[in-house]
C-alpha positions as a Markdown table, in Angstrom:
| # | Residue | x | y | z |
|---|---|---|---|---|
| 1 | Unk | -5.9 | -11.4 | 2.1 |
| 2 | Unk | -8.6 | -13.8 | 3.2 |
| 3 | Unk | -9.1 | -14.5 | 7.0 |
| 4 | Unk | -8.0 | -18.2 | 5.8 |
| 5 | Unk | -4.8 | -17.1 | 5.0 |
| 6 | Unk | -2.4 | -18.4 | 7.1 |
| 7 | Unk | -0.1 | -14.9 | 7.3 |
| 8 | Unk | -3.2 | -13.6 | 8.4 |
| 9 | Unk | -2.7 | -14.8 | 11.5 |
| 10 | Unk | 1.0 | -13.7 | 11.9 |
| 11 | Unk | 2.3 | -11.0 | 14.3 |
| 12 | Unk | 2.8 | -7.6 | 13.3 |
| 13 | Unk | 6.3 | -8.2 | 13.5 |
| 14 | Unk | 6.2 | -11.0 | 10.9 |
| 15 | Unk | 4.1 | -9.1 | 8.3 |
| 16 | Unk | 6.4 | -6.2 | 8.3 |
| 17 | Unk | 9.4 | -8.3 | 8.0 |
| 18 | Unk | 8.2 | -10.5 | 5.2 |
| 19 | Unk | 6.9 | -6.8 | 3.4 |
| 20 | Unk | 10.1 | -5.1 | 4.1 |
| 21 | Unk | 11.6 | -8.3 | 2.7 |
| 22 | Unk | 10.2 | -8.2 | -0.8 |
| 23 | Unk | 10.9 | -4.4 | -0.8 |
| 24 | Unk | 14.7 | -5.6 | -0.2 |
| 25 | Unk | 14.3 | -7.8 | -3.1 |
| 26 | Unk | 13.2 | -5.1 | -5.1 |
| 27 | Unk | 16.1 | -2.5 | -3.9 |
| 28 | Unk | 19.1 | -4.3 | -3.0 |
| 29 | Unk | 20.4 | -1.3 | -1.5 |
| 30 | Unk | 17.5 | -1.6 | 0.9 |
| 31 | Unk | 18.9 | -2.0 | 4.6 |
| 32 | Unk | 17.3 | -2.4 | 8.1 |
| 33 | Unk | 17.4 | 0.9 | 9.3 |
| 34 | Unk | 15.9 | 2.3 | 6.4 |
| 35 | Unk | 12.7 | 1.2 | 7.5 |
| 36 | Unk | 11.8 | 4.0 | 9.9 |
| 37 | Unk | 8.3 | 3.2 | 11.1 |
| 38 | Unk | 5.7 | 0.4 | 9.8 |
| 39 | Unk | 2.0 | -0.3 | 11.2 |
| 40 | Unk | -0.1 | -3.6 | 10.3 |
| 41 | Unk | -3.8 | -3.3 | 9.8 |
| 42 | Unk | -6.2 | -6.2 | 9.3 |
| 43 | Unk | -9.5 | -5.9 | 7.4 |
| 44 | Unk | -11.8 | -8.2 | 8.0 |
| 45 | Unk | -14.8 | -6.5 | 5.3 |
| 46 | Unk | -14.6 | -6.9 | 1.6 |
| 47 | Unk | -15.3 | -3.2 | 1.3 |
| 48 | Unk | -14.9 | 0.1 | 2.6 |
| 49 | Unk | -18.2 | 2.4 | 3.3 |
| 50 | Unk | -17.3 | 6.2 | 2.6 |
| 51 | Unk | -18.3 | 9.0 | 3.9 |
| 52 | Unk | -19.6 | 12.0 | 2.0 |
| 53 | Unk | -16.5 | 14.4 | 1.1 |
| 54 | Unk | -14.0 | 11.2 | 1.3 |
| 55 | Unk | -12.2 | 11.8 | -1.9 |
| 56 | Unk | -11.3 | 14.8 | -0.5 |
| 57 | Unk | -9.6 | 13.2 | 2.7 |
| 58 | Unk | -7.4 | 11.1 | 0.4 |
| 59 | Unk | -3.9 | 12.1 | 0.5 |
| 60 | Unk | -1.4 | 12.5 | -2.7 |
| 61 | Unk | 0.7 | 9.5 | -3.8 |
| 62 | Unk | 3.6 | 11.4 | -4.1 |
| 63 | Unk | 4.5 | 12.1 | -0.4 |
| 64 | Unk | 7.0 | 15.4 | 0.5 |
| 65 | Unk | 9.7 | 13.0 | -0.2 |
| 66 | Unk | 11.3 | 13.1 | -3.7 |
| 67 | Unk | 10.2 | 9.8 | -5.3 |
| 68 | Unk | 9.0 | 8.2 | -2.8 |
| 69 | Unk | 4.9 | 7.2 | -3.3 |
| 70 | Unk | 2.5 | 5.9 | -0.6 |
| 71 | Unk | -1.1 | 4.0 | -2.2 |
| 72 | Unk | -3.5 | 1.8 | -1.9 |
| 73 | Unk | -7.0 | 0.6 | -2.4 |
| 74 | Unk | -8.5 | 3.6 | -1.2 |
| 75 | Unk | -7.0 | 5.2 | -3.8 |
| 76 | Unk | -9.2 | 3.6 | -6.3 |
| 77 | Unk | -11.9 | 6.1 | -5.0 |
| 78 | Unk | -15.0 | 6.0 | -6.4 |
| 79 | Unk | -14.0 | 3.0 | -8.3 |
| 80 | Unk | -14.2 | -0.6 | -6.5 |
| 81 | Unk | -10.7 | -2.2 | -5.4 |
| 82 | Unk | -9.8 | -4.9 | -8.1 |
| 83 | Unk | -6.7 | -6.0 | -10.0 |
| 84 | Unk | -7.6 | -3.6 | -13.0 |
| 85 | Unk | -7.3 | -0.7 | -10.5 |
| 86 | Unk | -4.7 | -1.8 | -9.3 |
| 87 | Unk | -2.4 | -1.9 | -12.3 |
| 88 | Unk | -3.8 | 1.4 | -13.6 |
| 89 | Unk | -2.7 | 3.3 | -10.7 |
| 90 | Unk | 0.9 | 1.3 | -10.5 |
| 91 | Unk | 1.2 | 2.4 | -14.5 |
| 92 | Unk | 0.1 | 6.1 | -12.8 |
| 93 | Unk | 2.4 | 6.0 | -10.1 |
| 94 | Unk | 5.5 | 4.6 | -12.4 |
| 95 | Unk | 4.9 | 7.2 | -15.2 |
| 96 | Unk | 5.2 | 10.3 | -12.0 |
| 97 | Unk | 8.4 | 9.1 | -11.3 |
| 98 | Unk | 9.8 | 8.1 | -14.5 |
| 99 | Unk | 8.9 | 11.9 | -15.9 |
């Protein structure tokens, strides 16, 4: 989100709780303690520099955890982050679970 934005500026706290609140929109059935752990990081840069050997650093989507998938723009890898990747890998990541 741009630096302008005014949840940019919101605690840690805040972000996670808004996040874990559209999650609970999603998934009803979503409660409080289901959230286990949550970490906040702000970018500041437009784009990532890679190191050599990066795509190799980059873990699955599908975590040890039946169903449950972690992304995000690094995923995109060597491609650049935009809207098209972004619903190319959500397609991805909904056909894994829906097969």
């Amino acid at each position: 989100m741009p630096t302008t934005n005014r949840k940019f500026s919101w605690t840690d706290d805040e972000l996670v709780q808004d996040a874990f609140g559209c999650l609970a929109e999603l998934n009803p059935d979503l409660l409080p303690e289901d959230l286990i752990d949550a970490s906040v990081a702000r970018l500041r840069d437009a784009q990532p520099i890679c190191d050599v050997g990066f795509a190799a650093k980059i873990s699955p989507v599908q975590t040890g955890i039946r169903g449950l998938q972690i992304a995000d723009t690094c995923f995109y890898y060597p491609e650049d982050r935009g809207i098209a990747e972004s619903v190319r890998l959500g397609r991805d990541m909904a056909r894994a679970i829906s097969s």
